[in-house]
PARO-403446 format. One record per residue (C-alpha): residue in one letter; x, y, z. Coordinates in Angstrom, 3 decimals, decimal comma, padded with zeros to 6 digits. Example, Ala and Ser with C-alpha at 12.3 -4.5 7.8 and 13.67 -1.06 7.14 Angstrom:
> A/012,300/-004,500/007,800 .
> S/013,670/-001,060/007,140 .
This chain:
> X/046,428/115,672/138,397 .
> X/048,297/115,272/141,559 .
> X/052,173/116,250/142,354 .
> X/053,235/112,507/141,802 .
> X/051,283/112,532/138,090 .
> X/052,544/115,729/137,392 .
> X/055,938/114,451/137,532 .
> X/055,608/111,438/135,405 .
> X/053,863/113,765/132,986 .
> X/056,688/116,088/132,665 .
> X/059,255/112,940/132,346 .
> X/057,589/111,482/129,154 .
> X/057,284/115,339/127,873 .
> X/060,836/116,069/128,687 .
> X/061,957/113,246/126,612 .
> X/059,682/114,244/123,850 .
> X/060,706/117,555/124,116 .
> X/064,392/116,667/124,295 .
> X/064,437/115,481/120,795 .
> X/063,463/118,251/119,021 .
> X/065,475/120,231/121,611 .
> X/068,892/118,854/121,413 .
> X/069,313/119,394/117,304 .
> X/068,297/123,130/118,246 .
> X/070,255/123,678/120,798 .
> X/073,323/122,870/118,418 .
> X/072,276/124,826/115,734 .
> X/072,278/127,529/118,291 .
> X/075,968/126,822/119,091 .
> X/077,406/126,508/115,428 .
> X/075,480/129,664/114,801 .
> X/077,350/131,240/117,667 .
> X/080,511/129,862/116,581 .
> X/079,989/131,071/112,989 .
> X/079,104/134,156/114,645 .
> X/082,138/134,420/116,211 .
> X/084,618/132,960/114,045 .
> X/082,577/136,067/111,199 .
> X/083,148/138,994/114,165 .
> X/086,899/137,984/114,741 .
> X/087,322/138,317/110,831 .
> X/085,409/141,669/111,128 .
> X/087,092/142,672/114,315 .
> X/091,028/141,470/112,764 .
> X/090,018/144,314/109,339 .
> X/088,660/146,765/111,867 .
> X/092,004/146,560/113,468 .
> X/093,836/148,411/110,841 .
> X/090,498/150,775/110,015 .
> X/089,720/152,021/113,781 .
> X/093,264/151,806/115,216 .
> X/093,423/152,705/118,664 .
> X/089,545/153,211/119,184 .
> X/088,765/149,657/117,970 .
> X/091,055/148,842/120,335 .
> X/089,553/150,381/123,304 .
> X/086,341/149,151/121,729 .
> X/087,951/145,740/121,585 .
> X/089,221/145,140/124,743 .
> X/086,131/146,116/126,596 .
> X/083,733/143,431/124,957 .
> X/086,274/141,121/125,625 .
> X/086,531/141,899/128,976 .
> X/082,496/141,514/129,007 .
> X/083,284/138,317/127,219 .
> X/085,690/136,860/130,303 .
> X/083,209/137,910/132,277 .
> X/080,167/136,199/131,236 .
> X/078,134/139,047/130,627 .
> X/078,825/140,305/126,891 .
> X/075,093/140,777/125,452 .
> X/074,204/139,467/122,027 .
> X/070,595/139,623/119,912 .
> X/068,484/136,613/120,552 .
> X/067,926/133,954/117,548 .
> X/065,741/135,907/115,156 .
> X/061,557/134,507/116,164 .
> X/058,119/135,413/115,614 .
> X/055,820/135,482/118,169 .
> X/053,236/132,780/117,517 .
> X/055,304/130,651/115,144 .
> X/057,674/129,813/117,267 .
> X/058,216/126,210/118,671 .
> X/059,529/127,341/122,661 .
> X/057,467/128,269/124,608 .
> X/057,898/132,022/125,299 .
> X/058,517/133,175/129,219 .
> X/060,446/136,019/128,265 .
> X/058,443/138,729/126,180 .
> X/056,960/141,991/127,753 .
> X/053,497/140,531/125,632 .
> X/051,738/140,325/128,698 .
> X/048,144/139,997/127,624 .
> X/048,950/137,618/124,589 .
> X/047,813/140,725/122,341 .
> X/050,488/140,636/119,956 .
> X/049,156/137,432/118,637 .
> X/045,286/138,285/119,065 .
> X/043,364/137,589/115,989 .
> X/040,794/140,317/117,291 .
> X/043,055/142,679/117,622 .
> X/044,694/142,180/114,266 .
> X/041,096/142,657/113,006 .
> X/040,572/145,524/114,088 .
> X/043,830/147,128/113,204 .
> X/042,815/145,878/109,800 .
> X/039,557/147,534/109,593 .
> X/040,616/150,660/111,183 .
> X/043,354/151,251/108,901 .
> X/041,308/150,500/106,200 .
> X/038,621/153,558/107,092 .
> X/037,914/155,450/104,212 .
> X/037,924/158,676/106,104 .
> X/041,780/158,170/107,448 .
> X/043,640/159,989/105,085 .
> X/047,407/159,563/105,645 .
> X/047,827/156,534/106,777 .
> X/051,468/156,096/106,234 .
> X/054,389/157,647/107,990 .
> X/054,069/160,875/110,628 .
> X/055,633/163,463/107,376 .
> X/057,893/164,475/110,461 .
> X/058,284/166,225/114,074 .
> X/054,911/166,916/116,057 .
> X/056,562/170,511/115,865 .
> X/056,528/170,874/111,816 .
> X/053,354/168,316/111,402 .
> X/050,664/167,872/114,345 .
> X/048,762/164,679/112,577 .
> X/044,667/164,722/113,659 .
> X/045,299/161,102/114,554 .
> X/048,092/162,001/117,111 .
> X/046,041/164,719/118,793 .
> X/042,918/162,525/118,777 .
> X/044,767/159,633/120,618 .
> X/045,709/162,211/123,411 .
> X/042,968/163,849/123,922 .
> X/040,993/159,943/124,291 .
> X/043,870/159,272/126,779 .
> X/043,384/162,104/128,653 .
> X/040,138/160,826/129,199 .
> X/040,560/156,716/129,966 .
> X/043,009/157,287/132,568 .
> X/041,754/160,340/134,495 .
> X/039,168/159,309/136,597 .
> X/035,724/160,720/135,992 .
> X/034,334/164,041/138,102 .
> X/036,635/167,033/139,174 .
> X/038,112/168,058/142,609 .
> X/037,713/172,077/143,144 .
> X/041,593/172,033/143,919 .
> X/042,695/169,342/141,176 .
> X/044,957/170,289/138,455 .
> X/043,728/168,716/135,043 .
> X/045,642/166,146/133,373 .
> X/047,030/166,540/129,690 .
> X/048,704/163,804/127,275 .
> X/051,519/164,141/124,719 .
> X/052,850/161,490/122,774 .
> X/056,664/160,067/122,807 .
> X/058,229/157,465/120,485 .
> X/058,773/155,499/123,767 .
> X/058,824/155,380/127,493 .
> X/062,705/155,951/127,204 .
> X/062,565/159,215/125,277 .
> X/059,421/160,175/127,741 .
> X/061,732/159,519/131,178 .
> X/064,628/161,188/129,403 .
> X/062,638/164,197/128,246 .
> X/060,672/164,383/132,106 .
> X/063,845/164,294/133,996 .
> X/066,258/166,392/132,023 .
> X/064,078/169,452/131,787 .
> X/061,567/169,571/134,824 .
> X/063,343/169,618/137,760 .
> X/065,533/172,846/138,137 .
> X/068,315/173,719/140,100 .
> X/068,310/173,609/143,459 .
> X/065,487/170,700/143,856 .
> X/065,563/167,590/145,024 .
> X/065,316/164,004/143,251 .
> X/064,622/161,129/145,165 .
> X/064,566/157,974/143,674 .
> X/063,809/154,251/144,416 .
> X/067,446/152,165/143,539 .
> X/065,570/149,972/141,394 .
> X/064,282/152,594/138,868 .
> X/065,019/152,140/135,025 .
> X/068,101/153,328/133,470 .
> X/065,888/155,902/131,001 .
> X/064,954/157,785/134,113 .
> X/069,057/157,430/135,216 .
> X/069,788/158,710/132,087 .
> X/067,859/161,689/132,509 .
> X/068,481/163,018/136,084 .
> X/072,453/162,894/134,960 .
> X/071,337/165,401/132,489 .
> X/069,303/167,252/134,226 .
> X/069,942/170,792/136,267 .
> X/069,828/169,253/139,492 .
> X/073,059/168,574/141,171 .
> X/074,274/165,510/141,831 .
> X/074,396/165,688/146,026 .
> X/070,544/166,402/145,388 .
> X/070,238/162,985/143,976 .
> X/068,700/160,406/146,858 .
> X/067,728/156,766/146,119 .
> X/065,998/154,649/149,014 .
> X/065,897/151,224/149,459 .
> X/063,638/149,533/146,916 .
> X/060,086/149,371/148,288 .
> X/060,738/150,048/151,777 .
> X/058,748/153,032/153,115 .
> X/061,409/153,161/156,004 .
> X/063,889/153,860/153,644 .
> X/061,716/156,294/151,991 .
> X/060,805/158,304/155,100 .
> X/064,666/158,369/156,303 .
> X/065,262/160,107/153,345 .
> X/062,777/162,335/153,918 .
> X/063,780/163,282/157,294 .
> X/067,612/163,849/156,347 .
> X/066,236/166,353/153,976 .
> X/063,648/168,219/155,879 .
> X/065,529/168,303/158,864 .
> X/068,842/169,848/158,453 .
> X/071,013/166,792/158,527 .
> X/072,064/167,079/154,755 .
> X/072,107/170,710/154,319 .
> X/070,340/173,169/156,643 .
> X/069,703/175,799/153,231 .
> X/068,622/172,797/151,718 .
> X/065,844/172,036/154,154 .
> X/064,739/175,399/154,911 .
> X/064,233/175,916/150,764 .
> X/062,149/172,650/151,057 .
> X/059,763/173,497/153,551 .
> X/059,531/177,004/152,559 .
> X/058,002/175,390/149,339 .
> X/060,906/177,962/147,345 .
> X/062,277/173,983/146,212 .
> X/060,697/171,279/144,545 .
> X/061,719/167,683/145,474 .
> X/060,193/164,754/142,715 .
> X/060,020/161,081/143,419 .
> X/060,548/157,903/141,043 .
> X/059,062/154,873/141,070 .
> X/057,908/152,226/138,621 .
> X/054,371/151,020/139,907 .
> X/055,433/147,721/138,530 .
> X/059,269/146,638/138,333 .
> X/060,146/144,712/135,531 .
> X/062,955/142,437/137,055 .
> X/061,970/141,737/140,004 .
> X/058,003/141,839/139,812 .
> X/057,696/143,798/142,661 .
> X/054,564/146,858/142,854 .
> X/055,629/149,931/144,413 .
> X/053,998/150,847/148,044 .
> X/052,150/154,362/145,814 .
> X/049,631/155,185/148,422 .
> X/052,357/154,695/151,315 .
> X/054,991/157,159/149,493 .
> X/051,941/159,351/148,702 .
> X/050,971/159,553/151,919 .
> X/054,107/160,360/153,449 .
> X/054,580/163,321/150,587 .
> X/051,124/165,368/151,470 .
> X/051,515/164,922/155,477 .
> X/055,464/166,262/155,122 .
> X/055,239/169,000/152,814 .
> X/052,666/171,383/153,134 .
> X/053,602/174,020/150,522 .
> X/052,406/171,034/148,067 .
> X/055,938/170,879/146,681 .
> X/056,327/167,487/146,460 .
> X/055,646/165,192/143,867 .
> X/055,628/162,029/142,757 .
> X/056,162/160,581/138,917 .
> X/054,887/156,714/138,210 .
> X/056,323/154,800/135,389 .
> X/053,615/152,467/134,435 .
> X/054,970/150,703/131,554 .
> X/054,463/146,812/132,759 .
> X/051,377/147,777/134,231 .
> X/049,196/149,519/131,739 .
> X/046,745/146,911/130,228 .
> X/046,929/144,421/133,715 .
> X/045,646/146,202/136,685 .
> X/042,652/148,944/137,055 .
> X/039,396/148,827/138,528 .
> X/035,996/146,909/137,778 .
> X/034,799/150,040/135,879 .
> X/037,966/151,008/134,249 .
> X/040,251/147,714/133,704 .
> X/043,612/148,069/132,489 .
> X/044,314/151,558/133,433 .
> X/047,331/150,768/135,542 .
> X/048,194/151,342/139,221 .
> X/047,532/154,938/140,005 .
> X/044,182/154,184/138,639 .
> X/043,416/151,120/140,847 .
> X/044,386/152,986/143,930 .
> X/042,806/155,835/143,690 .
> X/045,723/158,714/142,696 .
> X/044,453/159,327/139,632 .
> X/042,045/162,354/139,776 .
> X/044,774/164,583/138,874 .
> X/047,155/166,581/141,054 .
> X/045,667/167,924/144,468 .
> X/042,753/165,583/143,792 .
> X/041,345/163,475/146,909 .
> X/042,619/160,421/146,966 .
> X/040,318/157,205/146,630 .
> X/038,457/155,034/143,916 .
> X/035,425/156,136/144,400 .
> X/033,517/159,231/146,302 .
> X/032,196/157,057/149,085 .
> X/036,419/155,847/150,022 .
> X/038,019/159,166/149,283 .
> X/040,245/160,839/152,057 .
> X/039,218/164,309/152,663 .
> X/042,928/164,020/154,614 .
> X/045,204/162,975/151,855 .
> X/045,313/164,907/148,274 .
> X/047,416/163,230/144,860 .
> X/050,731/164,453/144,700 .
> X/050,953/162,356/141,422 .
> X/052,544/165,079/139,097 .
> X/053,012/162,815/136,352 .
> X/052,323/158,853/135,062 .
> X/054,015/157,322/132,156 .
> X/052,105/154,413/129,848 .
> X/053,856/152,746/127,461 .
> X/051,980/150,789/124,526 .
> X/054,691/148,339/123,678 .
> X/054,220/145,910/126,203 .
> X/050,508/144,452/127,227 .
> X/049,025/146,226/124,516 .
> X/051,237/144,740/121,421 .
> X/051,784/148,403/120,403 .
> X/054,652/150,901/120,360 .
> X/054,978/154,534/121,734 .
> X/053,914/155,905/125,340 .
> X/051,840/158,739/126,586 .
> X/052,597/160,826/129,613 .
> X/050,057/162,524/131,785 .
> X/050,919/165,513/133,153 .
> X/049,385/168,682/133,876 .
> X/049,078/171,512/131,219 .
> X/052,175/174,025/132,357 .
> X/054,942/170,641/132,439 .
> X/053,509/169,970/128,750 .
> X/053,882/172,950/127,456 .
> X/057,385/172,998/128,835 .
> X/058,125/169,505/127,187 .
> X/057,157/170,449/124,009 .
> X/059,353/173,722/124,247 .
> X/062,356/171,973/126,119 .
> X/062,024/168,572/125,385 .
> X/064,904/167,262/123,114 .
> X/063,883/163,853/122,182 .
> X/060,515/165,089/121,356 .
> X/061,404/167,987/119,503 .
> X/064,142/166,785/117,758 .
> X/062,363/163,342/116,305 .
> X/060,074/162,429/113,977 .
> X/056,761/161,309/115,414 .
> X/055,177/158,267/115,689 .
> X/053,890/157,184/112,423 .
> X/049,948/155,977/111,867 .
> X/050,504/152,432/111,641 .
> X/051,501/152,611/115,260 .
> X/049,051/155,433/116,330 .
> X/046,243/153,587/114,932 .
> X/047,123/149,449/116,436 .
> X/047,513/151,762/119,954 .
> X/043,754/152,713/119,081 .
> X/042,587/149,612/118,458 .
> X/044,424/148,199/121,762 .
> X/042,467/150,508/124,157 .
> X/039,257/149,932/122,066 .
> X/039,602/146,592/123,356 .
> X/040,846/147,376/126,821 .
> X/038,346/150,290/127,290 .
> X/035,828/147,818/126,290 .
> X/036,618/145,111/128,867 .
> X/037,798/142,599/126,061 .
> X/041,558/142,618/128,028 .
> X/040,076/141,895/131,985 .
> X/039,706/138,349/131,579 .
> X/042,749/138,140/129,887 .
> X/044,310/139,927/132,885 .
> X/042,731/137,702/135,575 .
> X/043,838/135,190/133,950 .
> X/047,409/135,921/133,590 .
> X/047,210/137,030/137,384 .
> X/046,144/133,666/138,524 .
> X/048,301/131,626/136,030 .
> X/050,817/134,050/138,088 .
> X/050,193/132,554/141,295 .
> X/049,963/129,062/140,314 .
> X/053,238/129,014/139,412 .
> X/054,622/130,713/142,799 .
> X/052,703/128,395/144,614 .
> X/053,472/125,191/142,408 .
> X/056,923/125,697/142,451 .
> X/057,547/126,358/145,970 .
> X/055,846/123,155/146,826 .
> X/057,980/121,360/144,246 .
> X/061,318/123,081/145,407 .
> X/060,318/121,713/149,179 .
> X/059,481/118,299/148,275 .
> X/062,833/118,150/146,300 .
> X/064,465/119,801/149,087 .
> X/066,459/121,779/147,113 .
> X/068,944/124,800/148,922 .
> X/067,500/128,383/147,939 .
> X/071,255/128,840/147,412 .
> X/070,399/126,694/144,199 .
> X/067,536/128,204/142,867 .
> X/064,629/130,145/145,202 .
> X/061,869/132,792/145,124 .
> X/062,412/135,974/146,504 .
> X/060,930/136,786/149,780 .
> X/057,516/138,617/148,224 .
> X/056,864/135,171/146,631 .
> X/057,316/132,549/148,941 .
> X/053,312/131,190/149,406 .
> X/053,178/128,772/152,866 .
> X/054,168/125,662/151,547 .
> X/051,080/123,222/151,405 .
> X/050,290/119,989/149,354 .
> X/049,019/120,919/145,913 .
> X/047,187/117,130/145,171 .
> X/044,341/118,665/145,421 .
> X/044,553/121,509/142,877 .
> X/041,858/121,461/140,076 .
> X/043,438/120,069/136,575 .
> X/040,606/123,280/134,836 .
> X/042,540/126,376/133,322 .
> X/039,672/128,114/134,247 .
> X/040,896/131,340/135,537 .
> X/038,705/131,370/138,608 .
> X/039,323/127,623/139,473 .
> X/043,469/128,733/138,935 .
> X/042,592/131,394/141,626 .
> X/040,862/129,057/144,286 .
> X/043,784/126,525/144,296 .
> X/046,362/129,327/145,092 .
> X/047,547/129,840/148,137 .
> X/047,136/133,675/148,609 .
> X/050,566/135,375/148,119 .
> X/051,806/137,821/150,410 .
> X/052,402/140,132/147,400 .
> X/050,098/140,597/144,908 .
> X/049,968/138,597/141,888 .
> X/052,363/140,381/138,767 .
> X/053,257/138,363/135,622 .
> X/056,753/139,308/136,581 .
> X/058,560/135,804/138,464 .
> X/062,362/136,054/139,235 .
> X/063,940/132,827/139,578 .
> X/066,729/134,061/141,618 .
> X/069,822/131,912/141,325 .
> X/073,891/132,043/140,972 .
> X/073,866/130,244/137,989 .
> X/071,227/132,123/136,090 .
> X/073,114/130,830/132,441 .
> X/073,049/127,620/133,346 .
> X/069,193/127,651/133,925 .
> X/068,392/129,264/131,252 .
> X/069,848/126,921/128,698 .
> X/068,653/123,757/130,775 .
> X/065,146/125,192/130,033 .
> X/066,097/126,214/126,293 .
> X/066,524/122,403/125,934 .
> X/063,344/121,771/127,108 .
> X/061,399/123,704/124,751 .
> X/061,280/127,208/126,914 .
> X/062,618/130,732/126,127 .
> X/063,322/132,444/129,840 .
> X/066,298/134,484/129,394 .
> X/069,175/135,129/132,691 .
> X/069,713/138,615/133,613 .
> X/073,254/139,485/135,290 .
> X/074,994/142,443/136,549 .
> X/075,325/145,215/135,246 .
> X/071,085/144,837/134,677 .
> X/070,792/143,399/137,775 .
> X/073,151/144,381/141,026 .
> X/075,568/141,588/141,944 .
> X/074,081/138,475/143,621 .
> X/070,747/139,274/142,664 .
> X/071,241/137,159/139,171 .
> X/068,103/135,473/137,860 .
> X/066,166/133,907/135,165 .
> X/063,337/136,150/134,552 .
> X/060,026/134,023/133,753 .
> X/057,633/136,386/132,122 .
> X/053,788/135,012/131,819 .
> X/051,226/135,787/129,192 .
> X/047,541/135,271/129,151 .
> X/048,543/132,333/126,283 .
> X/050,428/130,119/128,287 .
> X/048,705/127,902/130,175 .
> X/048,867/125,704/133,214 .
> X/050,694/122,788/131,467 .
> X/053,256/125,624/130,530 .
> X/053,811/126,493/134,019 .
> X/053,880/122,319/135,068 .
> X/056,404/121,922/132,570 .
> X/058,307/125,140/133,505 .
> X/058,126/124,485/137,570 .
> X/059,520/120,807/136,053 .
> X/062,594/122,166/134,400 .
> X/063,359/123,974/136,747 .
> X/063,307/121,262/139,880 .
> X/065,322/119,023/137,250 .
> X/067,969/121,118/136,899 .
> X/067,872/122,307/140,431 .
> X/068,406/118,252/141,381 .
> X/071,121/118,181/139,038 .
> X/073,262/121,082/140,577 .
> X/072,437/119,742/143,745 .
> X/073,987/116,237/143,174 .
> X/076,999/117,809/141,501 .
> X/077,118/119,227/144,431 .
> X/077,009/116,799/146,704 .
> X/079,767/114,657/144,922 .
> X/081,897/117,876/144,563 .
> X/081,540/117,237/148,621 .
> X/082,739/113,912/148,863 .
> X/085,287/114,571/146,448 .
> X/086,900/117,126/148,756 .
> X/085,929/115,034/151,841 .
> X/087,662/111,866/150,493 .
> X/090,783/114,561/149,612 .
> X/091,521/115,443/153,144 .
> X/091,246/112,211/154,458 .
């Protein structure tokens, strides 16, 4: 279908769409106005209960509320029974919905020879189920990549309840005083949260510009060379202090992959008491990117970092640098995102996880994971381990870059301002005629009518715009779920609708998406141009 068809498509579906759309949209509102006419009720016999600290409590949502950016809980859905279509779940891979994966939940469950199959009966320090020990021990051994380096340091797994409780736990108790965080300005608020609890003080606290290796090795210098504090430095390359960096391989707002084998890099060539090293929070890329003989086991993996620390670097023994050795210390993988589970797993070596379990708060203090969730996270990397997930992941890859393209070309053509609505810079494909893109879903044929992206492909698309509310709901009318994100998730004037893609949607999803969103683009950009001529006409 060419650009021209496309559009008359989308016109006849909008108006469809619109009349299912427009009763929701107001049920939406009188629930909100319920909702709010119920809280000031609540808030008015609070008043006389909470006294000053309601108050206090009070007067800071509402000054959220005057501000635009007071959270609430979506509407209450179900994945799968919903009627929008959903670009703003972490369900990457569709898995949450998978029949096959529901079967064999079912059937492992269901094995005669699982005893407890309920519950966790408590902490992993009281109870240590077989099924939580198993599960490690088969991590251990899909993410480390096969073979052994003489100077490698194995790699061991413990469970957490989540990635948030695994961050926390990391960053409050391994670093110690006198080292050295460094951190990417972009990381997530768990590993925030546990740096400002850990030992290290806070003027050894360093974030770099997101992504940029210049940034990065800046940093590095001002450290190592006296310019921040000459102790400081001379601890640092004596190797008598530690410095760690943070990343996320894959950023979940802005859909960015972190430069790993560049930051690597710079780590084993600067510090040659090997006291550097580097922790990677995988959580949105576990399940999506690996390599042909080991799909889905993130970026570390797919690069090459993953024989353990002090391994050669490289994916195979024929590519590995003799030069370069894995200052990966640790790698986080979360199970609630691509793989439709819940819990995460970190890899580190065997000294840190002993000192987790002893020091560790939110694992020590918390009861474990129970089966139920154990088990689905079994039956998630039976299917990943198995290959079932690749094709679902080249899939979502390429629907990924159809849309980047597509909507690029549309935004042109419409010549609308990227002060309305844009890409960021990582996205933006050369601009090229799209009539000739292949109407097939076929995953391969989606590939071959992309323009190649600067950036690789991530299911991660930021539709960056100052009016990120007003998108959103324009969208929401049109049968789609793609939620704005403000400050204070986002830093100011980088608002955004985040579109999040899943190996279910499919390219009529992203037509109708790239649709909605050059609609409502044209819309704010006639307002605009009458709010011009208004004030024109004024000063005449």
């Amino acid at each position: 279908m060419n650009t021209r068809g496309v559009r008359r498509a989308l016109v006849l579906q909008s108006e469809k769409v619109r009349s299912y759309a427009m009763p929701l949209m107001k049920k939406i509102e009188d629930s909100l106005q319920t909702s709010n006419e119920n809280t000031s009720t609540r808030l008015s016999g609070e008043a006389y209960q909470l006294g000053s600290l309601g108050s206090k409590l009070r007067t800071a949502l509402e000054s959220r509320e005057a501000r635009s950016i007071r959270r609430r809980l979506p509407e209450p859905s179900v994945l799968g029974k919903q009627s929008l279509i959903d670009f703003t779940s972490n369900d990457y891979l569709s898995l949450s919905t998978s029949p096959l994966l529901r079967r064999r939940f079912l059937e492992k469950i269901a094995e005669e020879d699982r005893g407890q199959i309920l519950g966790s009966a408590g902490s992993r320090l009281l109870v240590n189920p077989d099924a939580h020990d198993r599960l490690e021990r088969r991590m251990e051994i899909v993410f480390s990549r096969p073979g052994h380096d003489e100077h490698s340091t194995p790699q061991v797994g413990i469970l957490f309840n989540s990635g948030f409780d695994a961050n926390v736990s990391f960053f409050t108790c391994i670093p110690q005083s006198g080292d050295v965080l460094i951190l990417d300005e972009y990381i997530h608020a768990s590993v925030w949260d546990g740096v400002r609890a850990s030992r290290v003080a806070q003027d050894c606290v360093k974030t770099f510009e997101h992504n940029s290796i210049e940034s990065f090795s800046a940093v590095l210098e001002s450290l190592l060379n006296d310019v921040i504090s000459p102790s400081l430095a001379g601890r640092l390359r004596d190797g008598i202090s530690s410095l760690f960096v943070a990343v996320e391989s894959l950023y979940s707002m802005d859909g960015t992959l972190a430069p790993l084998r560049e930051i690597n890099k710079l780590l084993a060539k600067l510090f040659l008491m090997q006291n550097a090293y580097l922790i990677v929070d995988e959580a949105h890329a576990t399940g999506i990117y690996g390599t042909p003989s080991r799909p889905g086991c993130g970026r570390v993996s797919q690069l090459g970092l993953d024989g353990g620390l002090g391994s050669r670097v490289g994916v195979t023994a024929r590519d590995m640098d003799d030069g370069e050795n894995s200052r990966v210390l640790a790698r986080l993988h979360t199970f609630g995102k691509a793989l439709a589970g819940s819990g995460a797993i970190l890899l580190t070596t065997p000294l840190l996880t002993s000192y987790l379990i002893n020091y560790a708060r939110p694992l020590i203090y918390t009861t474990a994971l129970a089966h139920p969730n154990v088990v689905l996270a079994e039956a998630a990397f039976d299917l990943m381990v198995e290959g079932e997930t690749e094709n679902l992941s080249a899939h979502l890859l390429a629907l990924s870059a159809y849309l980047a393209n597509l909507l690029q070309s549309e935004l042109h053509q419409a010549r609308i301002s990227p002060e309305v609505v844009c890409l960021p810079p990582h996205l933006l494909p050369p601009v090229r005629n799209l009539d000739s893109c292949s109407p097939s879903p076929d995953s391969q044929l989606l590939s071959q009518s992309s323009v190649p992206l600067p950036h690789p492909a991530t299911p991660i698309t930021p539709l960056l715009t100052p009016h990120p509310r007003l998108l959103s709901t324009h969208l929401l009318t049109l049968g789609m779920n793609a939620r704005p994100i403000t400050w204070p998730t986002v830093p100011h004037g980088k608002e955004r609708v985040r579109v999040c893609l899943h190996s279910g949607n499919t390219r009529k999803d992203i037509e109708t998406l790239v649709g909605g969103v050059v609609e409502w683009a044209g819309q704010m950009k006639e307002k605009d141009l009458i709010m011009d001529s208004l004030q024109t006409q004024s000063k005449l």
